[in-house]
C-alpha positions as CSV (number, residue, x, y, z in Angstrom):
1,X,0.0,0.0,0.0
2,X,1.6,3.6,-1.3
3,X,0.8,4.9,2.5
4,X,3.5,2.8,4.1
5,X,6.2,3.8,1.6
6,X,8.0,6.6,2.8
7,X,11.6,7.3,2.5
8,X,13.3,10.6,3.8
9,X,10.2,11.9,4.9
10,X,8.7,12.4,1.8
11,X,6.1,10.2,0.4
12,X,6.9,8.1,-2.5
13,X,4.0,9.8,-5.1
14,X,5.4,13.4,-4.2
15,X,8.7,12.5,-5.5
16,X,10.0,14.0,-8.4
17,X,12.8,11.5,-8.9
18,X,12.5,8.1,-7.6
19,X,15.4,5.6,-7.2
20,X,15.1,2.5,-9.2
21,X,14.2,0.5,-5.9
22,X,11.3,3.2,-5.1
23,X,10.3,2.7,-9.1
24,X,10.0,-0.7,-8.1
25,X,7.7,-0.3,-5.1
26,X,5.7,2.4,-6.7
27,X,5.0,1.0,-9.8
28,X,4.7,-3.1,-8.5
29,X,7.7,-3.7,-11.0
30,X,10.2,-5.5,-10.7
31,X,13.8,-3.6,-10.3
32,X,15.4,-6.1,-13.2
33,X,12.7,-4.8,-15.6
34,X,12.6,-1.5,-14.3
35,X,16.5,-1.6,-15.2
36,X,16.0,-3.6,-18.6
37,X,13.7,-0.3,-19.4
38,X,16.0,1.9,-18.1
39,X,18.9,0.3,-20.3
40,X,16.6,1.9,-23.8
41,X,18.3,4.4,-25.3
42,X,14.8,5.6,-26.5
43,X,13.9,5.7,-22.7
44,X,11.9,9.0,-21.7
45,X,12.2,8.9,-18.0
46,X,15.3,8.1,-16.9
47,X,17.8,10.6,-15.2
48,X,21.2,10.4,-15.6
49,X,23.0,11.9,-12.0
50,X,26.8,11.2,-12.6
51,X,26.7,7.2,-12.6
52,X,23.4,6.7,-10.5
53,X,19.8,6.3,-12.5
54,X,16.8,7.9,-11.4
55,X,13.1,7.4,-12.7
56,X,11.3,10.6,-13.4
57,X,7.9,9.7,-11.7
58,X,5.7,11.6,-14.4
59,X,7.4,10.8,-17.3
60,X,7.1,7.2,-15.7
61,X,3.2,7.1,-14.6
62,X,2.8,8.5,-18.5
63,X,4.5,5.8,-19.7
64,X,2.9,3.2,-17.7
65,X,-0.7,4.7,-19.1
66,X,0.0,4.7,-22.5
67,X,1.1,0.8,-22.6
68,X,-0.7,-1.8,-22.2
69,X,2.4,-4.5,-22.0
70,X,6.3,-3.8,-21.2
């Protein structure tokens, strides 16, 4: 449930960058797919921060809408 997933003190869906791991959670997807999606270099919500990946949580829930399979 999205209420018991806090980190920092900021809830999850308020995020503006989530961490794969938090993607994961969020989303119910798991973090090797999550990754694998990550990996595209077509990929729209994916944040590069020196080596570290983050998941743009918009770009991400707009993704997740418009497909009906990944």
């Amino acid at each position: 449930m999205l209420n018991n997933v806090v980190t920092s003190g900021v809830p999850i869906w308020e995020k503006i960058n989530l961490t794969v791991k938090e993607a994961a959670e969020y989303s119910n997807i798991g973090i090797n797919k999550i990754d694998n999606m990550l990996n595209n270099p077509m990929c729209t919500f994916v944040l590069h921060v020196g080596k570290k990946r983050l998941v743009k949580r918009k770009e991400f829930e707009k993704y997740l809408e418009k497909n009906i399979e990944i």
